[in-house]
C-alpha positions as CSV (number, residue, x, y, z in Angstrom):
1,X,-50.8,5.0,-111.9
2,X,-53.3,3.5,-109.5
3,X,-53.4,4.8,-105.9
4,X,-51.8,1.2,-104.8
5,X,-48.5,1.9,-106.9
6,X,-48.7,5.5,-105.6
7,X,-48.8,4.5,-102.3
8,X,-46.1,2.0,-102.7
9,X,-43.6,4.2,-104.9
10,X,-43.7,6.8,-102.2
11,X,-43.1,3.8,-99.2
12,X,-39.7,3.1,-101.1
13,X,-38.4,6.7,-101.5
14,X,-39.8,7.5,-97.9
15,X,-37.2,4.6,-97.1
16,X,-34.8,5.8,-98.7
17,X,-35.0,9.1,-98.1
18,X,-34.9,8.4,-94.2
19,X,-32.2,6.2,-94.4
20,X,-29.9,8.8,-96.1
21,X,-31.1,11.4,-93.3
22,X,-30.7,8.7,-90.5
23,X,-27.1,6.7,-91.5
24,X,-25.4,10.2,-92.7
25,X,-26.5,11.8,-89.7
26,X,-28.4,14.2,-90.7
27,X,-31.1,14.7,-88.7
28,X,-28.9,16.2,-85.2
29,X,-30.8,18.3,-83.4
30,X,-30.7,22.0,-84.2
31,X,-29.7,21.1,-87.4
32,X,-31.1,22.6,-90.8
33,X,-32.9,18.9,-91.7
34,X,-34.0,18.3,-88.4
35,X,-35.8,21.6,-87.8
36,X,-36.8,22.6,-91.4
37,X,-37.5,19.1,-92.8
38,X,-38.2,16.4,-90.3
39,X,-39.9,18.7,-87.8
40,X,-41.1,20.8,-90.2
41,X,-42.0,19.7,-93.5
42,X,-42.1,15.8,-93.5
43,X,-44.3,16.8,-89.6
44,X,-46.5,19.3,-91.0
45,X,-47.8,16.9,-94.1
46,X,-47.8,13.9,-91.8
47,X,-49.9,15.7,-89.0
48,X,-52.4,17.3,-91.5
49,X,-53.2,13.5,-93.1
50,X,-53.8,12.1,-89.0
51,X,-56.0,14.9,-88.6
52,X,-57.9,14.3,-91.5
53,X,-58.1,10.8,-90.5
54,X,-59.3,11.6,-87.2
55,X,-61.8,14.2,-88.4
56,X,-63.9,11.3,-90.7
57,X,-64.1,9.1,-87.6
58,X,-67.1,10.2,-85.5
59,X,-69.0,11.2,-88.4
60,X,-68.5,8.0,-90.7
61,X,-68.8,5.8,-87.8
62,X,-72.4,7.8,-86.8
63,X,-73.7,7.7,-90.1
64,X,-72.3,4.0,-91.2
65,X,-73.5,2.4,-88.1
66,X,-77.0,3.9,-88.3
67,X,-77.3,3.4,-92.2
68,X,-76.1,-0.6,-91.5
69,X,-78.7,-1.0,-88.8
70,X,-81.3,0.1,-91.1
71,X,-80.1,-2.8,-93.7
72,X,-80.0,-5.0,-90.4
73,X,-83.9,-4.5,-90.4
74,X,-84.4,-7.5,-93.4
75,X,-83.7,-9.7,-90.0
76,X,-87.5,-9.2,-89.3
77,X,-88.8,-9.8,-92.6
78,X,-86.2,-12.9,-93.3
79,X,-86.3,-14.3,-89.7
80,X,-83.4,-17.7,-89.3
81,X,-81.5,-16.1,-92.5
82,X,-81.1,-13.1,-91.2
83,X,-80.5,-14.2,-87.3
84,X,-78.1,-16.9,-88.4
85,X,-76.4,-14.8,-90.5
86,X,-75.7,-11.9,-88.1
87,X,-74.4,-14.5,-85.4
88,X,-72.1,-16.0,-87.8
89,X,-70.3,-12.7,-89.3
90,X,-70.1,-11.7,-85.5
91,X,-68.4,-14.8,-84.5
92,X,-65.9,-15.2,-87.2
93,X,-65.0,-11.5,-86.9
94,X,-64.5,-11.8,-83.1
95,X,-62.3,-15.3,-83.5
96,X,-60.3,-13.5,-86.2
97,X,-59.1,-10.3,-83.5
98,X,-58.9,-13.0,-80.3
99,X,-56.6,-14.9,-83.3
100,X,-54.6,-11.7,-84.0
101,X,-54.1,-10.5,-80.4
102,X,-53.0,-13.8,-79.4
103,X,-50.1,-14.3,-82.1
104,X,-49.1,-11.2,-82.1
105,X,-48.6,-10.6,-78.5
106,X,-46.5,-13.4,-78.6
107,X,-44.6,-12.8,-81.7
108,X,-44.1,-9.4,-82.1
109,X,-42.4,-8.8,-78.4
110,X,-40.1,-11.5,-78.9
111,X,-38.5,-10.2,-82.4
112,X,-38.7,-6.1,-81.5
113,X,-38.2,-3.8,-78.6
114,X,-39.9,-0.8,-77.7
115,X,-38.7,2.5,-79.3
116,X,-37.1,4.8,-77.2
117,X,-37.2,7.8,-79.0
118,X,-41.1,6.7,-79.7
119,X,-41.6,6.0,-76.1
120,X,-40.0,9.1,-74.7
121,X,-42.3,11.0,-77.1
122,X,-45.5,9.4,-76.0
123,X,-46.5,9.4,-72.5
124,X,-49.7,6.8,-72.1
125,X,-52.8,6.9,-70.2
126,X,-53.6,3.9,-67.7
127,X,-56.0,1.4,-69.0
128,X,-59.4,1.5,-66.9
129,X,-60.3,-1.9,-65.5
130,X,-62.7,-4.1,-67.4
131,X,-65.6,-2.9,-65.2
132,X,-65.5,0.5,-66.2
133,X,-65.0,0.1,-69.5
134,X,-67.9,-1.9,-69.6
135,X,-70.3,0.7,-67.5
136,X,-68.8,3.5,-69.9
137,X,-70.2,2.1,-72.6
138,X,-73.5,4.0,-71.7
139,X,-73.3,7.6,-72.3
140,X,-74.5,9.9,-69.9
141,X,-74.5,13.0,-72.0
142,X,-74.2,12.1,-75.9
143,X,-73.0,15.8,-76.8
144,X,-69.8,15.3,-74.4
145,X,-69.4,11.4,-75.9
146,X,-69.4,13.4,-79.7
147,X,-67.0,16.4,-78.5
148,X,-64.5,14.1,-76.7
149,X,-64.4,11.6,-79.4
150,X,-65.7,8.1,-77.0
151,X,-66.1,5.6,-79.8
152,X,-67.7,2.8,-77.7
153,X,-70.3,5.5,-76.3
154,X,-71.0,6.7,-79.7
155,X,-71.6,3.1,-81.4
156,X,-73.7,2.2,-78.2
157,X,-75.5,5.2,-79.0
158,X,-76.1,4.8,-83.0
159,X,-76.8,1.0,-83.0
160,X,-79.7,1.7,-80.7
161,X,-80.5,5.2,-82.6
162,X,-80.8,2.7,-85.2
163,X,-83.2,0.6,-83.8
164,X,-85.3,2.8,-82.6
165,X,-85.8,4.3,-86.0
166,X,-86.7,0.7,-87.2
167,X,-89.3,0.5,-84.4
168,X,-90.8,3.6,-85.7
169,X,-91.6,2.0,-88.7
170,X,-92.8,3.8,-92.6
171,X,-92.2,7.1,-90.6
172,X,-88.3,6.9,-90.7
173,X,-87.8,6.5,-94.2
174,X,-86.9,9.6,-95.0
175,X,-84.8,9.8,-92.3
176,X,-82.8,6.2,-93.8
177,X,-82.7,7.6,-97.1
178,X,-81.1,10.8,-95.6
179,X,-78.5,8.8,-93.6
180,X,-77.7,6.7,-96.4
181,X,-77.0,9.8,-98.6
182,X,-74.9,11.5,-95.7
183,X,-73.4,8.1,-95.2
184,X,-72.1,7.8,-99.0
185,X,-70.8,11.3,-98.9
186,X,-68.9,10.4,-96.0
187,X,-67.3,7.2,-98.2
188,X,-66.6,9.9,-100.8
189,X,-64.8,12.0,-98.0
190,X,-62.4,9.2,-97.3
191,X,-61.7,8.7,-101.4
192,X,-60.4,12.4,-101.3
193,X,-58.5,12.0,-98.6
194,X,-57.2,8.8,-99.5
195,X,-56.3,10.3,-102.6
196,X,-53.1,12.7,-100.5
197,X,-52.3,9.3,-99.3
198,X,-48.8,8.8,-100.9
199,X,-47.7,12.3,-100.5
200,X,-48.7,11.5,-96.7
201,X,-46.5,8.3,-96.6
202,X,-43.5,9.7,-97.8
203,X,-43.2,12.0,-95.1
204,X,-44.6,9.7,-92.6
205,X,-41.9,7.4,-93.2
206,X,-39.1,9.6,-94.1
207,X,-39.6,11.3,-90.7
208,X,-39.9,8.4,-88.5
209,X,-36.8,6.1,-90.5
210,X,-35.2,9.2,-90.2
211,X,-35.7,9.6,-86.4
212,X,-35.5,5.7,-85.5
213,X,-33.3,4.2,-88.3
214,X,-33.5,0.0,-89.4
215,X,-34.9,-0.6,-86.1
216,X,-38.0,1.1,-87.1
217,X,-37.9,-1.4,-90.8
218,X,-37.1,-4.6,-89.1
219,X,-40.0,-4.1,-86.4
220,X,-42.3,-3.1,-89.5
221,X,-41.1,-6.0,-91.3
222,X,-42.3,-8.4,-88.1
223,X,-45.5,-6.5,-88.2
224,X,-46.3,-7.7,-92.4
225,X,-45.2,-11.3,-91.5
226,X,-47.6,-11.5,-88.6
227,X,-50.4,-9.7,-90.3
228,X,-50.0,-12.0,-93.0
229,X,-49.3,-15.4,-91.3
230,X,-52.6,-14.7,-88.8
231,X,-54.7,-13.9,-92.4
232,X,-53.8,-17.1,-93.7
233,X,-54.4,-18.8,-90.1
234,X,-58.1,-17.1,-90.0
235,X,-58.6,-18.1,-93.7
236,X,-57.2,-22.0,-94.0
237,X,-57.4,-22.3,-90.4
238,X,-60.7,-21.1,-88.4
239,X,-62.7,-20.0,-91.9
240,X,-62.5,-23.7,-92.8
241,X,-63.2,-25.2,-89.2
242,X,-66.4,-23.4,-88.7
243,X,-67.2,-24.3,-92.4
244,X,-66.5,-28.0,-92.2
245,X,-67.8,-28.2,-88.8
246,X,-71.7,-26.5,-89.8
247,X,-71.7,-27.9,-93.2
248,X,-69.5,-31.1,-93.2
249,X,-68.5,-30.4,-96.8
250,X,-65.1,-30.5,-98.4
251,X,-63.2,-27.0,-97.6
252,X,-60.7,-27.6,-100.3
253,X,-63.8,-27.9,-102.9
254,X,-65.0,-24.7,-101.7
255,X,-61.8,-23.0,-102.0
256,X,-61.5,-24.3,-105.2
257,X,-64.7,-22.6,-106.5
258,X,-64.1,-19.5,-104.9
259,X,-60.7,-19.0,-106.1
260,X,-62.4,-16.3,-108.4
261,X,-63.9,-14.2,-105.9
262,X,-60.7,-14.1,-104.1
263,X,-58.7,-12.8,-107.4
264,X,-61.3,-10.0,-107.6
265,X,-61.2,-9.2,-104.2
266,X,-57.4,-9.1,-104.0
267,X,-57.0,-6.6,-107.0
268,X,-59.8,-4.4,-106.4
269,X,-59.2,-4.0,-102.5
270,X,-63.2,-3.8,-102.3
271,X,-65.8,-6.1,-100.5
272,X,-68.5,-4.5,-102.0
273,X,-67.0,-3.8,-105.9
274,X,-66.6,-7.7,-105.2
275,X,-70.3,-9.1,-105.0
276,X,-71.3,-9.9,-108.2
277,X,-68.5,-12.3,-108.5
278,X,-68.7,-13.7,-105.4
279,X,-72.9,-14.2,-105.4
280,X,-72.1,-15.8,-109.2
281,X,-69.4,-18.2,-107.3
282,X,-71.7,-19.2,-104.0
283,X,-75.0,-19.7,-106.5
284,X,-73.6,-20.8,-110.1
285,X,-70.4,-22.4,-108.5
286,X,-71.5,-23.9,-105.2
287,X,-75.1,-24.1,-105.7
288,X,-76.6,-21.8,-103.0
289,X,-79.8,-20.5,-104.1
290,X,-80.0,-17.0,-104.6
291,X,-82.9,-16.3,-102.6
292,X,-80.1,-16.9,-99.4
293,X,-77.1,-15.5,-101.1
294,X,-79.1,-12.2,-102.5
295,X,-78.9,-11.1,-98.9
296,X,-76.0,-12.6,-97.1
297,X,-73.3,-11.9,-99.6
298,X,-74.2,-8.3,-99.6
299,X,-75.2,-8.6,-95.8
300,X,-71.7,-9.7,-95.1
301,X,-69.7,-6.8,-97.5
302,X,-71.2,-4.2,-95.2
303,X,-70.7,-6.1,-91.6
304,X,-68.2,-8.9,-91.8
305,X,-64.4,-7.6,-91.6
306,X,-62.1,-10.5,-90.5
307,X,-59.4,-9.5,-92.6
308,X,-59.7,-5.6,-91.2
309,X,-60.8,-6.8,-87.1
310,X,-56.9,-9.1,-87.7
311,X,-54.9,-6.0,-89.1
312,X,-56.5,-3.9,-86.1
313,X,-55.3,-6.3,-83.8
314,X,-52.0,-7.1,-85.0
315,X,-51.8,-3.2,-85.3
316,X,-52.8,-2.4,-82.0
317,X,-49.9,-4.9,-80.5
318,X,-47.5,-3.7,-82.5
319,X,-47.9,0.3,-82.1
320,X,-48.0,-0.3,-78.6
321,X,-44.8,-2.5,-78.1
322,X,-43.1,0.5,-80.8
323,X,-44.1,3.0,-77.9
324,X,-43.9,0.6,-74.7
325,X,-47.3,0.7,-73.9
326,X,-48.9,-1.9,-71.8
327,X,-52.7,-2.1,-72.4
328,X,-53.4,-5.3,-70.0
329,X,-56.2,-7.9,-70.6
330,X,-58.9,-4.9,-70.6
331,X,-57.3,-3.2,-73.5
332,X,-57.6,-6.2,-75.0
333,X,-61.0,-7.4,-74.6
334,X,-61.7,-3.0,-75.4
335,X,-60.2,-3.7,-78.9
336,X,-62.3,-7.1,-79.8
337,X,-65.2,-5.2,-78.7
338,X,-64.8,-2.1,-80.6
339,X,-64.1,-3.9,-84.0
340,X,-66.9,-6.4,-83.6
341,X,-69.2,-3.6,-83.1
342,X,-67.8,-1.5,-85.7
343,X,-67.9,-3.6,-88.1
344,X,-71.4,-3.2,-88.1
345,X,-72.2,-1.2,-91.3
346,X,-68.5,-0.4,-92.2
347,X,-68.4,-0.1,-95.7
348,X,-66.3,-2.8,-97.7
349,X,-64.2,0.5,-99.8
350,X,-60.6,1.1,-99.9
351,X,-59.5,3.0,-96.5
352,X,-62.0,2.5,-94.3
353,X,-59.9,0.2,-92.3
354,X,-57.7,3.5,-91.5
355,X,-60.4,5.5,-89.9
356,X,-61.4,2.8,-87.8
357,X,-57.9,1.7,-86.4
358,X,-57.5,5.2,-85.8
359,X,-61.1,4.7,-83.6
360,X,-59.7,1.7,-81.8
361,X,-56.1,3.8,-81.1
362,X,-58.4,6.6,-79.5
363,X,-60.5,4.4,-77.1
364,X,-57.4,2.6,-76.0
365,X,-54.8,5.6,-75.5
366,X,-52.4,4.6,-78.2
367,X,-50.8,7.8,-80.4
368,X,-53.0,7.9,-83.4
369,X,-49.7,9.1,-85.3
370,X,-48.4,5.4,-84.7
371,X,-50.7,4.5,-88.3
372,X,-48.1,6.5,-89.6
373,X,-45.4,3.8,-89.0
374,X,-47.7,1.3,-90.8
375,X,-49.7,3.3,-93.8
376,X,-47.1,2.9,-96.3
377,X,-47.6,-1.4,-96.1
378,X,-51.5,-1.0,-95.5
379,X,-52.6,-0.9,-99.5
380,X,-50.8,-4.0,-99.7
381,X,-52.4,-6.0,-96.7
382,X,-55.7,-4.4,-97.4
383,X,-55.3,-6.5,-100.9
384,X,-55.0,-9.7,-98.8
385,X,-57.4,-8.9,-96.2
386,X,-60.2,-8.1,-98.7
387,X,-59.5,-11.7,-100.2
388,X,-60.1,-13.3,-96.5
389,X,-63.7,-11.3,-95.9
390,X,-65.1,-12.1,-99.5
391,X,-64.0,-16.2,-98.3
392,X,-65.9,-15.5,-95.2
393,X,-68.9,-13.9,-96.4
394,X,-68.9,-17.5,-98.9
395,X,-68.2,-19.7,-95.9
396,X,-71.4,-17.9,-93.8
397,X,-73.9,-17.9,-97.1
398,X,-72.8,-22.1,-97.3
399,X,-73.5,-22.4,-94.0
400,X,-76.5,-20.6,-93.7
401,X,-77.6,-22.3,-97.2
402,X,-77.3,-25.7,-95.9
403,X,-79.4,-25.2,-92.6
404,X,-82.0,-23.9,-95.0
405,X,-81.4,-26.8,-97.0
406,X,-81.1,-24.2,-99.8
407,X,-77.7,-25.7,-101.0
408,X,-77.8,-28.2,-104.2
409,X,-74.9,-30.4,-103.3
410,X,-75.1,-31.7,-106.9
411,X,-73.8,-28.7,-108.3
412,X,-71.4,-28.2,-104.9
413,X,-69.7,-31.4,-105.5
414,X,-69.0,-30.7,-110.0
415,X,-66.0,-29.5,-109.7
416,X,-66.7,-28.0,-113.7
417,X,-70.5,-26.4,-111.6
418,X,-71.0,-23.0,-113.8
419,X,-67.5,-22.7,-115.3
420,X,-68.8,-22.4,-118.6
421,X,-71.7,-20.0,-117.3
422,X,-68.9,-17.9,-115.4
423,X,-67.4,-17.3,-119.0
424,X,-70.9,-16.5,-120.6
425,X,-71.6,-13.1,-119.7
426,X,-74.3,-10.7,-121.2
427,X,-73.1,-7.9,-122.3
428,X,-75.0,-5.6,-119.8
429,X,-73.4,-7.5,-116.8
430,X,-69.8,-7.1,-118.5
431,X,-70.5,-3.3,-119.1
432,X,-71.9,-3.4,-115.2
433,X,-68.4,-5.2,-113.9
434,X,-66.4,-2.9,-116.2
435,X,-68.2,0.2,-114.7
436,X,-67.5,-1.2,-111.1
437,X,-63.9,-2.1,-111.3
438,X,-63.3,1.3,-113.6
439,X,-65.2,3.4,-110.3
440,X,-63.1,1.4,-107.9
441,X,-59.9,2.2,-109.6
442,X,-60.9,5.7,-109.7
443,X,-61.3,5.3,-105.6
């Protein structure tokens, strides 16, 4: 079984399971179930996969961010592509959080309560006013930032780490293709740990339905129907704004032709496992030439995350109203500019989306055991969010394509534009593909 079925196999008999502890009672304090398997077992596994969670964080953000900003250094050599395309993947990705936070601040509070067994569990910290947040940004000692875990001091820190190597020029090589390796044993970290996922979920679940009961399932089902509902916003909504509004071409041609990419994208739950079908759909397809879509497509796999910045969002809303937090207008603004930043060499893989809500939950004071509430339904929305940053990495390579005027609108505007090529593949390409998706299943 893939780790998708897994995952979702053990959500249903974590249900179940808690529902039979909750509705027969089971779980009374003092009891056998409540000490021995709630707060013990189901606790113990639970905790363990957190930790682990929270253990990758510092690390994979250091290395990513440092390894992406290295990549970032084509900007020099491919001037307006590179510029253009860095502004864009920024902007969708902070649109697509704003998006989330705003619907789901509205939505979520009116259709569930606060918990108050979570509540009473969870006691917050008061959210620092904008102005702090903002001067706190700078670390005064980096060790302390490090051991106390202060995400936005640590990605101040490795963005301009970064940077500096790139100043330093041939020297730093070694030192990129040393990050890069530590950086890809990091992504191989998270597919071991990803891999206890399902055992983690059933106890996740079965301990906290088995605590708070249906409340607990109807808030989680408000929490899918707005993660899903602000995807499809971002994609038909804002994704096909910006694009009309820079390009002036048709959106629904464009979503016709990368209908393909989408597919891929959905069932392999990976940006990057996903761009040799998307470059075939921008350049055979659309007509982009590939001397634009070589770099933006790939480009945007490492630093454009709308579908992952609108589950953090959404997320960060809804743990907080489960544990009646109030995080205010700076808690806000904290969590559009963590993800924005973050995104910034966060590798398009299966999982990664985890570690870094678990980052954003951290800065903002939120109980990083609330992903717990939400892991079981995240292979499922990570699916649908892959399919909304593979559309955006298209919509950016159009756009940039056209200001280039690197886009051939004859072959944009053939609706049957490299169908028959899309079909045609070499034999080394289809053993490549079938060695991608066969590693990403693996993952």
């Amino acid at each position: 079984m893939r780790l998708t079925q897994k995952v979702l196999w053990a959500m249903g008999l974590g249900i179940i399971t808690g529902l039979i502890i909750n509705l027969g009672g089971l779980n009374l304090e003092g009891s056998f179930i409540n000490e021995y398997i709630t707060g013990g077992l189901f606790y113990v596994i639970g905790k363990m996969f957190i930790t682990a969670l929270k253990m990758l964080v510092v690390p994979l953000v250091f290395f990513s961010l440092i390894s992406g900003v290295f990549g970032i250094g084509d900007i020099k050599k491919l001037g307006q592509v590179g510029i253009k395309s860095f502004g864009l993947y920024m902007l969708t990705t902070a649109i697509a959080i704003a998006v989330a936070i705003g619907i789901a601040s509205v939505v979520i509070p009116m259709f569930s309560s606060p918990s108050s067994a979570a509540a009473t569990a969870f006691t917050a910290k008061e959210a620092p006013p904008l102005g702090e947040v903002l001067i706190n940004i700078i670390p005064g000692n980096i060790i302390e930032a490090f051991a106390t875990g202060n995400m936005l001091q640590i990605i101040f820190f490795s963005i301009l780490l970064g940077i500096s190597f790139l100043m330093v020029g041939k020297k730093a090589e070694s030192i990129a293709e040393g990050v890069e390796v530590l950086n890809e044993a990091m992504m191989k970290m998270v597919t071991i740990i990803m891999a206890t996922a399902p055992v983690a979920v059933f106890a996740l679940l079965a301990k906290a339905i088995g605590e708070l009961g249906l409340d607990l399932l109807a808030q989680l089902a408000v929490y899918v129907t707005v993660v899903i509902a602000a995807l499809f916003l971002h994609l038909f909504g804002t994704l096909m704004l910006i694009f009309h509004l820079f390009t002036r071409l048709n959106p629904f041609i464009f979503l016709q032709k990368i209908r393909d990419a989408q597919v891929f994208a959905f069932s392999t739950s990976s940006s990057n496992a996903t761009i040799p079908v998307t470059l075939r759909s921008v350049t055979k397809r659309m007509g982009v030439d590939n001397s634009v879509a070589s770099f933006t497509v790939p480009f945007g796999a490492t630093i454009n995350m709308d579908g992952t910045a609108i589950m953090q969002g959404v997320a960060t809303v809804f743990i907080a109203n489960v544990y009646g937090v109030e995080l205010g207008l700076s808690g806000y603004l904290t969590v559009i500019l963590m993800s924005v930043l973050a995104s910034i060499g966060t590798a398009g893989v299966p999982g990664v989306g985890l570690i870094m809500l678990s980052m954003v939950f951290v800065q903002v004071g939120l109980p990083v055991e609330g992903i717990g509430l939400i892991l079981g339904v995240d292979r499922l929305l990570d699916m649908m969010r892959t399919s909304v940053n593979v559309t955006g990495d298209a919509v950016v390579t159009c756009i940039v394509a056209q200001s280039e005027k690197e886009l051939d609108m004859s072959l944009f505007t053939d609706a049957k534009a490299g169908e028959v090529e899309a079909l045609d593949i070499d034999e080394a390409e289809e053993e490549r593909l079938a060695e991608i998706i066969h590693k990403t299943e693996e993952g």
